[in-house]
C-alpha positions as CSV (number, residue, x, y, z in Angstrom):
1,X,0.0,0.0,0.0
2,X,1.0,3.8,-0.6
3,X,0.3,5.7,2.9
4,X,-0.1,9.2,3.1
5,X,1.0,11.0,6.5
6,X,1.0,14.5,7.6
7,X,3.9,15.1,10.2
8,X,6.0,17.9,12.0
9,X,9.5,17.8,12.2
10,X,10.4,15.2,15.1
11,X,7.9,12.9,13.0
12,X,5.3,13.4,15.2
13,X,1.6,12.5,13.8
14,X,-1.1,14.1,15.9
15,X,-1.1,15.8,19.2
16,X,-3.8,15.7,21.5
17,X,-6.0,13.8,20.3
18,X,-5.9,16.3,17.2
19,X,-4.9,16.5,13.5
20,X,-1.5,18.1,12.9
21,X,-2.7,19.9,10.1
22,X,-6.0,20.5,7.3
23,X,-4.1,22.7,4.9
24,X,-6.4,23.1,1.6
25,X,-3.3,22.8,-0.8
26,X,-2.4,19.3,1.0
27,X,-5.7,17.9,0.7
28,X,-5.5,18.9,-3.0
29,X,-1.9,17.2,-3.9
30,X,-3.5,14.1,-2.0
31,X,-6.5,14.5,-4.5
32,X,-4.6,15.2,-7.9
33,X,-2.0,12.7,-6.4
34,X,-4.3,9.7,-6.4
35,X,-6.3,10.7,-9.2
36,X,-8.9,8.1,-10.3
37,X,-7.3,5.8,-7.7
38,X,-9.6,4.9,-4.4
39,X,-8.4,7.1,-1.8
40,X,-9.0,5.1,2.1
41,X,-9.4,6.6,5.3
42,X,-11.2,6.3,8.1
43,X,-14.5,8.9,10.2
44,X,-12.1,10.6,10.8
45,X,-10.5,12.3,8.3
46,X,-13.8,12.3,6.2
47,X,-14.1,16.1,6.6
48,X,-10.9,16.6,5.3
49,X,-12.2,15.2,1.5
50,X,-15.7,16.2,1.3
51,X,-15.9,18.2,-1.0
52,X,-13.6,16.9,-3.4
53,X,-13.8,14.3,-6.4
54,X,-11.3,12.0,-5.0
55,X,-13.1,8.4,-4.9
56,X,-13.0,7.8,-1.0
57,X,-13.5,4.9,0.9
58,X,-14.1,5.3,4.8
59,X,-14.0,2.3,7.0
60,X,-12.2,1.9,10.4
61,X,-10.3,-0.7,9.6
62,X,-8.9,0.5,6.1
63,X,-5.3,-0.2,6.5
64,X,-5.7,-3.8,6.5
65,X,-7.8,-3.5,3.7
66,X,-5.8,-1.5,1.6
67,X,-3.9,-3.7,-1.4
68,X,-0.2,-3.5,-2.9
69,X,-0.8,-0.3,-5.0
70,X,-3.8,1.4,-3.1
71,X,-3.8,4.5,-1.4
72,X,-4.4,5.4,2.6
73,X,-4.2,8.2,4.5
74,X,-3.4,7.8,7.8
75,X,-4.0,10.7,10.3
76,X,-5.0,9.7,14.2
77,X,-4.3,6.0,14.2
78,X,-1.6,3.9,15.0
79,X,-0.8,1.4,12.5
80,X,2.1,-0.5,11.3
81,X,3.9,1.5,8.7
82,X,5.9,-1.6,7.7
83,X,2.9,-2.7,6.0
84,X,3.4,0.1,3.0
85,X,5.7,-0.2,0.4
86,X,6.2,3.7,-0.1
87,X,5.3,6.7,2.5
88,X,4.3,9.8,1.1
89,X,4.7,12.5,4.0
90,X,3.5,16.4,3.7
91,X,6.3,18.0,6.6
92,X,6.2,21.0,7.9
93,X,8.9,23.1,9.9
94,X,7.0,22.9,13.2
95,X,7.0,20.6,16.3
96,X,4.1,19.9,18.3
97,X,4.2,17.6,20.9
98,X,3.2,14.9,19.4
99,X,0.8,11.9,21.0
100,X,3.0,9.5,18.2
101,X,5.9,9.7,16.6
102,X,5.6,7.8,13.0
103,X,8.8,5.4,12.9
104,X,10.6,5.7,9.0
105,X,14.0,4.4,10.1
106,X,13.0,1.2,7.6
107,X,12.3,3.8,4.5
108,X,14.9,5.4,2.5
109,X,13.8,9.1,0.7
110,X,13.2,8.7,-3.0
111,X,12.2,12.5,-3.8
112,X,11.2,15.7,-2.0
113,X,9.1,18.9,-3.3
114,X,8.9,22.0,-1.2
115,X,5.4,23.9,-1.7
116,X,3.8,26.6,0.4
117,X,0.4,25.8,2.0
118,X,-2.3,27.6,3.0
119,X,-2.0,27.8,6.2
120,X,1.7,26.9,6.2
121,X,4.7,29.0,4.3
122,X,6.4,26.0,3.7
123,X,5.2,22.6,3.4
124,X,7.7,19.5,1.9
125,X,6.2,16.8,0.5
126,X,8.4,13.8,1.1
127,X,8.6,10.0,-0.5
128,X,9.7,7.5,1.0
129,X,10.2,3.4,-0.4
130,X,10.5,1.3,1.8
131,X,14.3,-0.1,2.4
132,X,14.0,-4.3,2.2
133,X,18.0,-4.0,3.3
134,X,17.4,-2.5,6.5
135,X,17.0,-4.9,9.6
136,X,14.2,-4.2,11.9
């Protein structure tokens, strides 16, 4: 599976109990990014997509759903990343203190792209395949 994760600096994923981010201009890389592909998250992040044309899928158990080349995005859960073959993370130069920190140490970084947000100045989108030479 391809996950998609927002994170802050340290690698942190959400902080009390909260979303780290709901910039617009992430939401629409996501979108253009998975283009006709189904798009799975859970209740959660369902706001975050409304009113968009990506082809969603909500269930609460998505990530064990999710095939090989499918999409997820992963926002308030805790999941084993290990599952994914590639990570695609939208970073942005702030910490918060985090209630998880998303472990990559088994993913090497294929590409970057810096963009600003809109409600961040910078935002860097981040891809990551994961590393089959790297012990656990």
């Amino acid at each position: 599976m391809i996950a998609i994760v927002c994170l802050d600096e340290n690698n942190g994923m959400f902080f009390n109990e909260r979303r780290q981010s709901k910039d617009r201009y992430v939401i629409r890389d996501i979108v253009h990014m998975v283009e006709n592909n189904t798009l799975y998250i859970n209740e959660y992040s369902k706001e975050l997509f409304k009113n968009t044309p990506a082809n969603i899928q909500i269930s609460e158990d998505y990530f064990n759903q999710v095939s090989d080349n499918e999409y997820c995005f992963i926002e308030n859960q805790i999941v084993d990343i290990l599952k994914a073959k590639k990570v695609v993370v939208y970073r942005w130069d702030k910490v918060y203190p985090a209630d998880y920190k998303l472990p990559l140490r088994q993913y090497k970084l294929v590409s970057t792209l810096e963009f600003q947000g809109y409600s961040h100045d910078k935002i860097v989108k981040e891809v990551y395949e994961r590393n089959e030479t790297i012990k656990k």
